[in-house]
C-alpha positions as CSV (number, residue, x, y, z in Angstrom):
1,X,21.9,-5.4,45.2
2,X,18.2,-4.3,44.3
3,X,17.1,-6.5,41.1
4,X,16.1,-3.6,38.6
5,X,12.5,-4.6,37.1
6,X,12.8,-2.4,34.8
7,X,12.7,-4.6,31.1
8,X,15.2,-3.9,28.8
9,X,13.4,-5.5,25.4
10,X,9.9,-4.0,26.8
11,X,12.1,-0.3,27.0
12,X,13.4,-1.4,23.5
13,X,10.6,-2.3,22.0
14,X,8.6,1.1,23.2
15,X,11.2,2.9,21.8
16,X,11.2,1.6,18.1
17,X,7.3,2.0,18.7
18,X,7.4,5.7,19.1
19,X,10.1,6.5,17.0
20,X,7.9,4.5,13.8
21,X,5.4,6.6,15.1
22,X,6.9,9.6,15.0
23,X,7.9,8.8,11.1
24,X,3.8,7.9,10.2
25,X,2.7,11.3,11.4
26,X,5.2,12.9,9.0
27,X,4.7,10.2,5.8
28,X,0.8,10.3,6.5
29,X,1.1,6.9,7.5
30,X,2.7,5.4,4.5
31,X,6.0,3.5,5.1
32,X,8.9,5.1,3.7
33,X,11.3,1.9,3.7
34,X,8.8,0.1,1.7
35,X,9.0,2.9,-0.9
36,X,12.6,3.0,-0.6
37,X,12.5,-0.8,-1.4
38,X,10.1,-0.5,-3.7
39,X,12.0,1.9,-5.7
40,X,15.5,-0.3,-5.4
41,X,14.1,-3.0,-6.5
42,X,12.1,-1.9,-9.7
43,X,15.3,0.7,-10.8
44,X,18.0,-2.3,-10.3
45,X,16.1,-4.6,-12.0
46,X,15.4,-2.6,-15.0
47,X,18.8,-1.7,-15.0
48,X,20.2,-5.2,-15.7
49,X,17.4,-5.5,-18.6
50,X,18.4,-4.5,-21.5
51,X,15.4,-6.0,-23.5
52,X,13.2,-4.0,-21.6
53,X,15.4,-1.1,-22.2
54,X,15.2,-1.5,-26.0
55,X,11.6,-1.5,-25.8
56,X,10.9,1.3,-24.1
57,X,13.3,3.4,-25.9
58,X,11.4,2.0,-29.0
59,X,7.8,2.6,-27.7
60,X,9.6,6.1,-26.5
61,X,10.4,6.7,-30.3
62,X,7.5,5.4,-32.2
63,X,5.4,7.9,-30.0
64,X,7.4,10.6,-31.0
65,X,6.9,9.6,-34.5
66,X,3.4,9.4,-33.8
67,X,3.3,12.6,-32.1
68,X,5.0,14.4,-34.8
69,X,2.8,12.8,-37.7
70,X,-0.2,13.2,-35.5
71,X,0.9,17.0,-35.7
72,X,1.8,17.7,-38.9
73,X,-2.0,16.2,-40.1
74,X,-4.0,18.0,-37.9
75,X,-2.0,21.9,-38.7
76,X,-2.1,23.2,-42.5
77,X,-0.5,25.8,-43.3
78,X,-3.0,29.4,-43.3
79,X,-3.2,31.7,-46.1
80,X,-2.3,35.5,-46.0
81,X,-5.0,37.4,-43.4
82,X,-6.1,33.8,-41.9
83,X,-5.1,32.4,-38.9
84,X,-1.8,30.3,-39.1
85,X,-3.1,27.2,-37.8
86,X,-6.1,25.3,-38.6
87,X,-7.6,22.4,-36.8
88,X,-8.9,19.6,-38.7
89,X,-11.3,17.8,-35.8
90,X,-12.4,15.0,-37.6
91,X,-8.8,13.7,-36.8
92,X,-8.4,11.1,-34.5
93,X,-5.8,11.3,-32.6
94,X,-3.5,7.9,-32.0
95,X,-4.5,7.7,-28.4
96,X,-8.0,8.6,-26.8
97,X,-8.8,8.9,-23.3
98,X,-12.7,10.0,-21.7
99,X,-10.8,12.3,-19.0
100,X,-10.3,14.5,-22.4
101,X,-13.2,14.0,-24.2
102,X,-15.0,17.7,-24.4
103,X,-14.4,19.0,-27.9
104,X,-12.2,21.7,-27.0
105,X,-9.2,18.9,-26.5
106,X,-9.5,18.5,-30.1
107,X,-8.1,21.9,-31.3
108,X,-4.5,22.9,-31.4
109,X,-2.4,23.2,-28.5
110,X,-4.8,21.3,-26.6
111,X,-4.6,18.8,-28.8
112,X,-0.9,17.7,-28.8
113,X,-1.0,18.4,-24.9
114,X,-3.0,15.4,-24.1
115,X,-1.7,13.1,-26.7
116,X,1.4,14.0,-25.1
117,X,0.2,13.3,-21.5
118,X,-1.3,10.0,-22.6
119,X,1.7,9.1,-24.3
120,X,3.6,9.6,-21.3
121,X,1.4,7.8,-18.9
122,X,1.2,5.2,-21.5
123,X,5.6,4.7,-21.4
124,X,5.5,4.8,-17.7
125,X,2.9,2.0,-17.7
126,X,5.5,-0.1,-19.7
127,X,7.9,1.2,-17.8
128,X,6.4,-0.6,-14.7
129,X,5.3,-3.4,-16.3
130,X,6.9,-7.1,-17.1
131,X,10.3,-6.4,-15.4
132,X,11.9,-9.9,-14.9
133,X,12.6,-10.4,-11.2
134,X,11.2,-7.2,-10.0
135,X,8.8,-8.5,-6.5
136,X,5.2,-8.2,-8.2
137,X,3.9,-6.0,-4.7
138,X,6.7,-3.4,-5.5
139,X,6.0,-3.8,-9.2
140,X,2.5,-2.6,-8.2
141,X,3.8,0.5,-5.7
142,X,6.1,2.2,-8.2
143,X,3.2,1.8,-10.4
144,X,0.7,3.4,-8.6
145,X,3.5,6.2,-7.2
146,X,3.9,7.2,-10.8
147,X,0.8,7.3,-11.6
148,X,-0.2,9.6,-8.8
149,X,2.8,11.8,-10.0
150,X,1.1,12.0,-13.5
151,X,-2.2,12.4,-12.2
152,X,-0.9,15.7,-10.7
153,X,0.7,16.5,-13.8
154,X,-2.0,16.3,-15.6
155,X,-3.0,19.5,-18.3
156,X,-5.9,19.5,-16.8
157,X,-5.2,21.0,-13.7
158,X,-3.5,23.9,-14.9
159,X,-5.5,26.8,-16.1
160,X,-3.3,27.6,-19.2
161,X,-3.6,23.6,-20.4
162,X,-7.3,23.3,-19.9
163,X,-9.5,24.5,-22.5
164,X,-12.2,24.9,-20.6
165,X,-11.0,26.4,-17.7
166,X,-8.9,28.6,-20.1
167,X,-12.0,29.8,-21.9
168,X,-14.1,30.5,-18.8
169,X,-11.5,32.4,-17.0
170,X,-10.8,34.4,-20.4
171,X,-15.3,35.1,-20.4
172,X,-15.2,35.8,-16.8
173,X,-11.9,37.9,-16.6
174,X,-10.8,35.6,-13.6
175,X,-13.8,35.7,-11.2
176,X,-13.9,31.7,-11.5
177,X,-10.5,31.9,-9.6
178,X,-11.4,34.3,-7.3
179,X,-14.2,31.9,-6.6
180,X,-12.1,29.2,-6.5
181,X,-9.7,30.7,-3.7
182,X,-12.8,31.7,-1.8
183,X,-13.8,27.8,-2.0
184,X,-10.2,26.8,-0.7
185,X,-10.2,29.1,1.7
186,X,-13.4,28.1,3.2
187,X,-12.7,24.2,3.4
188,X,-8.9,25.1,4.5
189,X,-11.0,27.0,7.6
190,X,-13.4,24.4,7.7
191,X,-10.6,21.5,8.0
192,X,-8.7,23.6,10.7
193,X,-11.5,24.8,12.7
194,X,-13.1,21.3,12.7
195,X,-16.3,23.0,11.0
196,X,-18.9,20.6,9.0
197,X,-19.4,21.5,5.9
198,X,-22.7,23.8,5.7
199,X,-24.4,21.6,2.7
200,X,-24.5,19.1,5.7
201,X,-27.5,21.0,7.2
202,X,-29.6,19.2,4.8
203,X,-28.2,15.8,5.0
204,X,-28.6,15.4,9.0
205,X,-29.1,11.7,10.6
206,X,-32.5,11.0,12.3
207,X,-33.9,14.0,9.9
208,X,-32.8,13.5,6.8
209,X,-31.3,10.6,6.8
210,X,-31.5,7.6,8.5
211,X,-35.2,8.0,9.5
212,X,-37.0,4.5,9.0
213,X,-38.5,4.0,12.6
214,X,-37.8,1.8,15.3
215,X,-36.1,0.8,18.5
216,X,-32.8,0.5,19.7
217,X,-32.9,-3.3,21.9
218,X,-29.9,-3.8,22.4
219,X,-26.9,-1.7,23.8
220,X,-23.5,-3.1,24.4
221,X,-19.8,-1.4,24.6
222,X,-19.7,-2.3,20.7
223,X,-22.7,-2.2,19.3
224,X,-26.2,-1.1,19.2
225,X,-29.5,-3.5,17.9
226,X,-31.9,-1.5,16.1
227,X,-35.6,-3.5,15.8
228,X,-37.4,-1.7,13.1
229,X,-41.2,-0.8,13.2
230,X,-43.1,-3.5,10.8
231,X,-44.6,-1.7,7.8
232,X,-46.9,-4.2,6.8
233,X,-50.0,-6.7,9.1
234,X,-47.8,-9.4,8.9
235,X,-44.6,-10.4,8.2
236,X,-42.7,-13.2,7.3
237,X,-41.9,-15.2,10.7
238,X,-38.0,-15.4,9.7
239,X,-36.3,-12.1,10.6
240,X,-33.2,-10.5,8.9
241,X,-30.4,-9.5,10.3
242,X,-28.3,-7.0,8.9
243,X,-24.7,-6.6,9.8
244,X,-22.6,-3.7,8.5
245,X,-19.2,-2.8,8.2
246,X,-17.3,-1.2,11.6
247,X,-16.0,1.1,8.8
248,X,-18.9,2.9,7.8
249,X,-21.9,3.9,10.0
250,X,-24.6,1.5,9.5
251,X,-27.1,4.1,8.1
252,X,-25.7,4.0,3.9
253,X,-28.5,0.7,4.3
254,X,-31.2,3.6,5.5
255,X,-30.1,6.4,3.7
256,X,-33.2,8.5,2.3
257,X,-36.3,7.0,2.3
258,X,-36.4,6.3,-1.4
259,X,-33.2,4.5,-1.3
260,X,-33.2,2.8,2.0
261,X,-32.5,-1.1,1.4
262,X,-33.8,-1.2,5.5
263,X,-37.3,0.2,4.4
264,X,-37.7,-1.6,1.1
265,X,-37.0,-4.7,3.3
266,X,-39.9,-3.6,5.6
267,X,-42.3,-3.3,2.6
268,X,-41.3,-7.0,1.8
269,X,-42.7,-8.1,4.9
270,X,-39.7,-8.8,6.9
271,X,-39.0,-8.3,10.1
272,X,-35.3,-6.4,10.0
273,X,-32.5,-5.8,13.1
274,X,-29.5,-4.1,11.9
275,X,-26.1,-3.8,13.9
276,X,-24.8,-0.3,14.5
277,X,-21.4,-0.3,15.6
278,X,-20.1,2.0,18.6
279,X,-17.5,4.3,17.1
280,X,-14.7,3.5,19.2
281,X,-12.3,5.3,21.3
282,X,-9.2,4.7,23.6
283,X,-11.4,2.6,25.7
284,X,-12.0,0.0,23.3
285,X,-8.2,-0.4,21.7
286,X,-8.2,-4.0,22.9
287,X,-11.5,-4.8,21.3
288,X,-10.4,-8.0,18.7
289,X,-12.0,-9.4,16.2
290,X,-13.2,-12.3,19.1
291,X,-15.3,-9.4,20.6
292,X,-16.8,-7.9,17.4
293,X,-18.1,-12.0,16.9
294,X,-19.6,-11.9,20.9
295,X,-20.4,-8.8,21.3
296,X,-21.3,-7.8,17.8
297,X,-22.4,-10.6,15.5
298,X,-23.7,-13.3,18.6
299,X,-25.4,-10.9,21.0
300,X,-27.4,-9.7,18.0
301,X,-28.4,-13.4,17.2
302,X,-29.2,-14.4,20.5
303,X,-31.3,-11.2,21.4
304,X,-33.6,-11.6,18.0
305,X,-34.2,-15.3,19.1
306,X,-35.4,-13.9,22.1
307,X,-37.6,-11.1,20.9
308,X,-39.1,-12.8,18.1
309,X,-39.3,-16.4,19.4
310,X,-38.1,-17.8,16.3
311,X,-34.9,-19.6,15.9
312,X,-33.9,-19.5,12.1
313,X,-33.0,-16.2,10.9
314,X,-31.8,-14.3,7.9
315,X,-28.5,-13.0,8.0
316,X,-27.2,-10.3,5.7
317,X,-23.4,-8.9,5.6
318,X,-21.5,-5.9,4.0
319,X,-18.4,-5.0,2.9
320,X,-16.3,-6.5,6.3
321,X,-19.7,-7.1,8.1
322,X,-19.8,-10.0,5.5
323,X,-16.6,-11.1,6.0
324,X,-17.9,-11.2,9.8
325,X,-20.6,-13.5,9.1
326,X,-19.1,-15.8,7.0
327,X,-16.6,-16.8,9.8
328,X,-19.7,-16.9,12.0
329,X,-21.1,-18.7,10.1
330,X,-18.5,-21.2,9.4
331,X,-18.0,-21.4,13.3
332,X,-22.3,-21.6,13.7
333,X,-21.1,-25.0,10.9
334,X,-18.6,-26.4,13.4
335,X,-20.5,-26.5,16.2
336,X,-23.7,-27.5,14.6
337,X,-25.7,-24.5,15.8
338,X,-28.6,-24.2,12.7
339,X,-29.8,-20.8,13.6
340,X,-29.0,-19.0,10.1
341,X,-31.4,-20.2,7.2
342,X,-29.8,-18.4,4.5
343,X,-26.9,-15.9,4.2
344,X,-26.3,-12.8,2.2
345,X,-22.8,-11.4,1.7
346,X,-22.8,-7.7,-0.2
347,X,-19.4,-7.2,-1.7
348,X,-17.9,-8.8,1.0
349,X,-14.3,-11.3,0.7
350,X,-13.6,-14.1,1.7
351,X,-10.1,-15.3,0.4
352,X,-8.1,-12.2,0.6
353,X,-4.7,-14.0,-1.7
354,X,-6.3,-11.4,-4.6
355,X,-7.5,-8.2,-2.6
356,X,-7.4,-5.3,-5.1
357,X,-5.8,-2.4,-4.9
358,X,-6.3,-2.1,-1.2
359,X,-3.0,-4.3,-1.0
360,X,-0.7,-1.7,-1.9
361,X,-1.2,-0.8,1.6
362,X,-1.2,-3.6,3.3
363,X,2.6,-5.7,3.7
364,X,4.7,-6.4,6.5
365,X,6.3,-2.6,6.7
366,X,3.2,-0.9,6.4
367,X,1.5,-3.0,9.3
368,X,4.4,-2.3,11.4
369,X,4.2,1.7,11.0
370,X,0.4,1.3,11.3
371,X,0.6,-0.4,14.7
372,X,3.1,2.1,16.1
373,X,0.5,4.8,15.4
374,X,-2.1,2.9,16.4
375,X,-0.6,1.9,20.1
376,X,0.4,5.4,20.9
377,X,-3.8,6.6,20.0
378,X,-5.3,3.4,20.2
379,X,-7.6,3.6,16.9
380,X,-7.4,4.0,13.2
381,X,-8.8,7.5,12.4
382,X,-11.2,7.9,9.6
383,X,-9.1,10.2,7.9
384,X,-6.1,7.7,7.6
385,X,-8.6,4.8,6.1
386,X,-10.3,7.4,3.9
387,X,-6.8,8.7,2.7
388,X,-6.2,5.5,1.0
389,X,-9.2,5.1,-1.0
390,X,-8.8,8.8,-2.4
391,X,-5.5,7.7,-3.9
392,X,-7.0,4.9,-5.0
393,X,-8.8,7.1,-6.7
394,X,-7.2,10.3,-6.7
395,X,-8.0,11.1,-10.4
396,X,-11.6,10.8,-9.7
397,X,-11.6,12.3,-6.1
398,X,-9.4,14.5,-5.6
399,X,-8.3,16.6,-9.3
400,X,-12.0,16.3,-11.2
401,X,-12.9,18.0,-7.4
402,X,-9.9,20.6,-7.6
403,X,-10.7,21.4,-11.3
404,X,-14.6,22.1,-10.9
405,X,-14.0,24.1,-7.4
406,X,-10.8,25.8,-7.4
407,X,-10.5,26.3,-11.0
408,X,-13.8,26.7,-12.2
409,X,-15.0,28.1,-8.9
410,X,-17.9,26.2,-9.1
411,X,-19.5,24.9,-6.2
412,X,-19.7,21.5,-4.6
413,X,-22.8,19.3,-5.1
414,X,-23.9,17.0,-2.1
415,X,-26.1,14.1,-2.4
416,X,-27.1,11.7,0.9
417,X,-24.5,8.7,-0.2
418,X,-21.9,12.0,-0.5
419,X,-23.1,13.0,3.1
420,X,-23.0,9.4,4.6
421,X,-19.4,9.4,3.7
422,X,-17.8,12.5,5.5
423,X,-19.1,10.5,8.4
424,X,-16.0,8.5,8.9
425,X,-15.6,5.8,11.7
426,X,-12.8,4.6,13.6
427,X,-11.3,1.0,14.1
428,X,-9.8,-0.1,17.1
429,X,-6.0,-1.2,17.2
430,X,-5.9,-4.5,17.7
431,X,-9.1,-5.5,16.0
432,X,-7.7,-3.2,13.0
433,X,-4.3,-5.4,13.3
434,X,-5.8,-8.5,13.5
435,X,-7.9,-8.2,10.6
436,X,-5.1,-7.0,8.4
437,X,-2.5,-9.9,9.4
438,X,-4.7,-13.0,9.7
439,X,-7.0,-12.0,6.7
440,X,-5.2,-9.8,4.4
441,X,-1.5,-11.1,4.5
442,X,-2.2,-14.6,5.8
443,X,-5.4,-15.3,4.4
444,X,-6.2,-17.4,7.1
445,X,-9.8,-17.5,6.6
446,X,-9.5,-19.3,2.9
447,X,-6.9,-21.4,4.0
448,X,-9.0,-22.9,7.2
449,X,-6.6,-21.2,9.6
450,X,-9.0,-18.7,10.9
451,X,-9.3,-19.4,15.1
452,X,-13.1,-18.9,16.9
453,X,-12.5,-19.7,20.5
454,X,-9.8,-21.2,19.9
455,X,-10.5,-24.1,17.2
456,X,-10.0,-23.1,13.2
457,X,-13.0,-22.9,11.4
458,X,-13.5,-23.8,7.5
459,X,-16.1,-22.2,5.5
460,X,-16.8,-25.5,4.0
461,X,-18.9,-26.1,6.7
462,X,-21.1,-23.7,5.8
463,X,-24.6,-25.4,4.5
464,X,-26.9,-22.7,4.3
465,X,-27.8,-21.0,0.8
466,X,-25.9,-18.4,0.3
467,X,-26.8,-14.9,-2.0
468,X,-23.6,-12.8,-3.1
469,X,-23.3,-10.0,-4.3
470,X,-20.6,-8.3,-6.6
471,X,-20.1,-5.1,-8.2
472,X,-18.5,-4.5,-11.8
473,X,-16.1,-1.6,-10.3
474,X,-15.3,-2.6,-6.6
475,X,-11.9,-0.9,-5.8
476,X,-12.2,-2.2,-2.5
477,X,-13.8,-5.6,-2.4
478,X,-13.2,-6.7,-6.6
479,X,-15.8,-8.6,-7.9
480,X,-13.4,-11.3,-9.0
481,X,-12.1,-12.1,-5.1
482,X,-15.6,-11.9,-4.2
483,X,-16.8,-14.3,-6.4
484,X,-13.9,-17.1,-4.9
485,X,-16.6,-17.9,-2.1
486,X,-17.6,-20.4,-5.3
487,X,-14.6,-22.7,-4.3
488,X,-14.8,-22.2,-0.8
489,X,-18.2,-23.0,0.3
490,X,-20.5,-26.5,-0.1
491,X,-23.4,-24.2,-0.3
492,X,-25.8,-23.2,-3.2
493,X,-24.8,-19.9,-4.4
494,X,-26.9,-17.4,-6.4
495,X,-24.2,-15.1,-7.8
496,X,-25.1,-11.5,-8.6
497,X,-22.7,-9.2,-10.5
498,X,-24.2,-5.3,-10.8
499,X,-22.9,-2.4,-12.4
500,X,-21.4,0.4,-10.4
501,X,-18.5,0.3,-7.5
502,X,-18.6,-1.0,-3.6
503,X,-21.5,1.7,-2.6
504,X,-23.4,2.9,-5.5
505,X,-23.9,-0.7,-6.7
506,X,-25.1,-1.7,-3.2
507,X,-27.4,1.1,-2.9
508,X,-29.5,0.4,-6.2
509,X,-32.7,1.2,-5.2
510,X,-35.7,-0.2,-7.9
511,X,-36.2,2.4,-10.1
512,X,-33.3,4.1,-10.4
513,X,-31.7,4.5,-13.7
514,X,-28.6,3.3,-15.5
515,X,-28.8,-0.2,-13.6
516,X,-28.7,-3.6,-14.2
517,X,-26.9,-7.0,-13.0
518,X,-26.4,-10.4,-14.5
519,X,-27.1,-13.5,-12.3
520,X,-26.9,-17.0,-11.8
521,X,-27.2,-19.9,-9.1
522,X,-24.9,-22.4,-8.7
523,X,-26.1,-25.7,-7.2
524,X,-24.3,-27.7,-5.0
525,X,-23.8,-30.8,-7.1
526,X,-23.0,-28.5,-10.0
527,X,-19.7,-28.1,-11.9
528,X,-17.2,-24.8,-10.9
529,X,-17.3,-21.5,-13.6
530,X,-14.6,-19.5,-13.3
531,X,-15.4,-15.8,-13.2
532,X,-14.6,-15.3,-17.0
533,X,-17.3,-18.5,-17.8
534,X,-19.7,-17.1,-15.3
535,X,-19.7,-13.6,-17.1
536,X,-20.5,-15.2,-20.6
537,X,-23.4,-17.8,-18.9
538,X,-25.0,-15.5,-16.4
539,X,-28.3,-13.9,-16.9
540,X,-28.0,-10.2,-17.8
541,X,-31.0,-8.3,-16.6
542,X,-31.9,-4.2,-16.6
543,X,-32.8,-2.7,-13.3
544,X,-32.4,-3.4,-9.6
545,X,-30.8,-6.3,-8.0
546,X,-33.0,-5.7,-5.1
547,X,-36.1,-7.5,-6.6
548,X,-33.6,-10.6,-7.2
549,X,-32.9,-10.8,-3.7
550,X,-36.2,-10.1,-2.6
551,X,-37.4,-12.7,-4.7
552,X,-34.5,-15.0,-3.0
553,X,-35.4,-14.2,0.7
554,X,-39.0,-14.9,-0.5
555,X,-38.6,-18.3,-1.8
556,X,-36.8,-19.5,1.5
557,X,-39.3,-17.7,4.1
558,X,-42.4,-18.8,5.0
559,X,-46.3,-18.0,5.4
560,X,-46.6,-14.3,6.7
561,X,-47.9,-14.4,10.5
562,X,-48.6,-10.8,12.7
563,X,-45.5,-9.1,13.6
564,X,-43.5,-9.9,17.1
565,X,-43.2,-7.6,19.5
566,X,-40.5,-4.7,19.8
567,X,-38.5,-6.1,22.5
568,X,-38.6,-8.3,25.1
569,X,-38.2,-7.0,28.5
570,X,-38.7,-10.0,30.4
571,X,-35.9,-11.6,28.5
572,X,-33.7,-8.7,29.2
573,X,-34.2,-6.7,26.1
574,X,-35.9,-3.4,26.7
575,X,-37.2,-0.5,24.0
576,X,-33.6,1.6,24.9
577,X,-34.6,4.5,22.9
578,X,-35.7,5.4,19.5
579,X,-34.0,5.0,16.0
580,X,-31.7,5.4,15.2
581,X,-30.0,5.3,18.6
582,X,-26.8,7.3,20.3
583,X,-23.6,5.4,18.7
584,X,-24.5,6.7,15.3
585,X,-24.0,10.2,16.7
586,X,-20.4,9.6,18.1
587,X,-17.8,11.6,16.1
């Protein structure tokens, strides 16, 4: 008899692959049995609590009485050849929201519409609040699934709800929806066709954008070393290394000249390198989080000690290219290598056991419907990680942009940060999978569990100061995990806390208005401040958090000397090409 080598399990476990596949390209990669369960769990529970019942039906009746009063104070009765209703719009009304704060909300219907809506949002908010025994992660799911439901619902999207929209389609007898179906029509072709948006044209990379010159040193299957061309006689000897998210291309740090954190670095007298990560492909779906330490975060280091003969350098993380470095860093700690004289982590986590709102998509079920698509293309696409922040944010994103372009028939503005992020990346499978399981759902990292080479490492081995970086509205990397590094580390840590969310706080050029950031540095020997303690102690300051950090880096650098070279052939590090190189160009 011929032995079949054929493996069952291996045929098995294929086959549940492809079907949970299958199912993600139809749920746009969002598990439907952790809805499901979700759901189950949140309507069972609330139907075996009868408190909760009685206070929502009480909340539910108290707002109609509201309602009604609210109502009946803001209408008098007209007089014969007047209008029958008049609007009194020095009346409050019992709920206020800044989504409908234009004075047109303020007159009657408009009025009791979004009182109404906010009421409504408000119950469901109870609704999905407090439920005893309900599992806190589906708590949060049915939350955020209503509120996505009500932010569609809003009476702002509808052109008989929306005062405004209502008033400018009545002045422009409907041309604002003609030009809103001609602006749908145009991105629907745009999206199908694969066609770049035409405000692009100004916003191109190497032109526009992106245009702080140097050298590409270093080319590898993941990454690309840019060296950039000194801008001052001399510079300090200690070079900075900047390492970016594999989300995002490198260049939101070298945006437009004005606002390029790269150049403004030059100007200090700093000699800068900066990481731009190879967008992968198929070939790279077996890249792990291993490679993007060797070939990524190590090859850098070992290539700058090279070029520049010095052996202490400044290293500088965003987002998860801080994440990166800390476990480098804690690994660089283990093995006593003393290459890294200071560290600088830009809204970048740590100890993942409080993530945000990012872990409403990140469980068990979700992972498993994410790896099924993943293994059958190898890669996250951009579109699927960009899908989740604009729920996040879908309010903000995705109706105030229907509303101005489709309603209005307005069109779009584009800026270079809005530019730098239609330029989505990809993540390779099992570097994707990796990161989500050891650092998201086990928070391995915080808990010492984290493997390099195959030894944990501990962030408390980490000696070097350290400069962090927070930002007041971080959907993606909240301030408050951020700041958890305080508990983690031995180090000194100058804590910075700026206004604005994950990229507009980063990118805070000096100069630029509406800005300002609170600080303060903890010492080693010092006593722990919880976030809420640090918040009432730390130094609030107006303008850029730039010139604090400058002034950090400055303070730990020494004497100026003339500039090194760009490159070092003999060592194996050749001038490739010019900045800023080929993998930024990959689509």
């Amino acid at each position: 008899m011929v032995k079949n080598t054929y493996d069952p399990q291996t045929a098995m476990d294929q086959l549940d692959q492809r079907f949970q596949a299958s199912i993600a390209r139809g749920t746009l990669s969002m598990s439907p049995v952790q809805g499901l369960l979700s759901y189950i769990d949140w309507s069972r529970h609330l139907a075996i609590s009868p408190g909760k019942q009685l206070e929502l039906l009480n909340l539910a009746i108290g707002q109609g009485l509201a309602l009604a009063q609210y109502a009946q104070r803001t209408q008098t009765v007209g007089i014969p050849g007047t209008p029958s209703h008049h609007i009194n719009l020095n009346i409050e009304p019992p709920i206020t929201d800044r989504r409908f704060s234009g004075p047109k909300w303020n007159t009657w219907p408009f009025n009791m519409m979004q009182l109404s809506y906010l009421m409504t949002e408000q119950w469901w908010k109870e609704a999905t609040s407090d439920i005893r025994g309900v599992t806190p992660h589906h708590l949060d799911i049915v939350r955020m699934s209503a509120q996505q439901i009500l932010n569609a619902l809003s009476p702002k999207n509808f052109v008989a709800s929306n005062p405004e929209v209502l008033q400018k389609t009545l002045e422009e007898q409907g041309a604002n929806l003609l030009r809103g179906a001609m602006n749908a029509w145009q991105q629907a072709q745009q999206q199908f066709t694969g066609t770049p948006d035409p405000k692009l044209e100004n916003f191109k990379v190497g032109k526009q954008l992106a245009t702080t010159p140097g050298k590409v040193v270093l080319r590898n299957q993941l990454m690309e070393l840019i060296q950039y061309t000194p801008t001052t006689k001399k510079v300090h000897p200690e070079p900075v290394l900047i390492i970016p998210a594999w989300i995002m291309k490198y260049y939101i740090l070298d945006l437009s000249a004005h606002n390029s954190m790269i150049r403004h670095l030059l100007d200090q007298g700093y000699t800068v390198f900066c990481i731009s990560w190879k967008n992968p492909g198929v070939e790279e779906r077996n890249m792990g989080m291993d490679d993007y330490l060797s070939m990524g975060f190590f090859a850098a280091l070992d290539a700058i000690n090279h070029i520049t003969g010095q052996k202490k350098v400044h290293a500088t993380g965003y987002c998860l290219g801080g994440t990166l470095l800390s476990i480098a860093a804690a690994a660089m700690g283990r093995d006593q290598d003393d290459r890294l004289l200071s560290i600088t982590m830009l809204a970048a986590q740590t100890d993942f056991s409080e993530p945000g709102e990012l872990s409403l998509f990140i469980d068990n079920s979700q992972l498993a419907i994410l790896e099924a698509e993943m293994a059958d293309i190898g890669y996250l696409t951009g579109e699927q990680m960009s899908g989740a922040f604009l729920l996040l944010r879908s309010d903000l994103l995705i109706w105030s942009r229907y509303i101005k372009e489709f309603l209005m028939g307005e069109e779009s503005t584009m800026n270079d940060l809005m530019a730098w992020n239609t330029d989505t990346t990809r993540m390779p499978a099992k570097m994707h999978s990796q990161y989500l399981r050891r650092l998201f759902l086990n928070d391995d990292l915080s808990e010492s569990r984290y493997p390099v080479n195959g030894r944990p490492v501990s962030l408390t081995d980490i000696h070097v100061p350290i400069f962090c970086l927070g930002t007041e509205t971080d959907h993606i990397a909240p301030w408050r995990s951020v700041y958890k590094i305080h508990h983690l580390c031995r180090s000194d840590i100058t804590f910075a806390l700026t206004n604005k969310g994950h990229n507009a706080g980063v990118v805070s050029e000096p100069g630029h208005k509406n800005r300002h950031f609170r600080v303060l540095t903890r010492s080693n020997n010092d006593p722990y401040l919880g976030p809420d303690e640090w918040l009432e102690t730390a130094q609030f300051q107006e303008g850029s958090w730039w010139n604090c950090w400058f002034n950090w880096l400055n303070e730990r650098s020494s004497e100026p000397v003339p500039p090194p070279p760009m490159g070092n052939p003999d060592k194996g590090y050749s001038v490739l090409c010019d900045a800023p190189g080929v993998y930024v160009f990959e689509k």
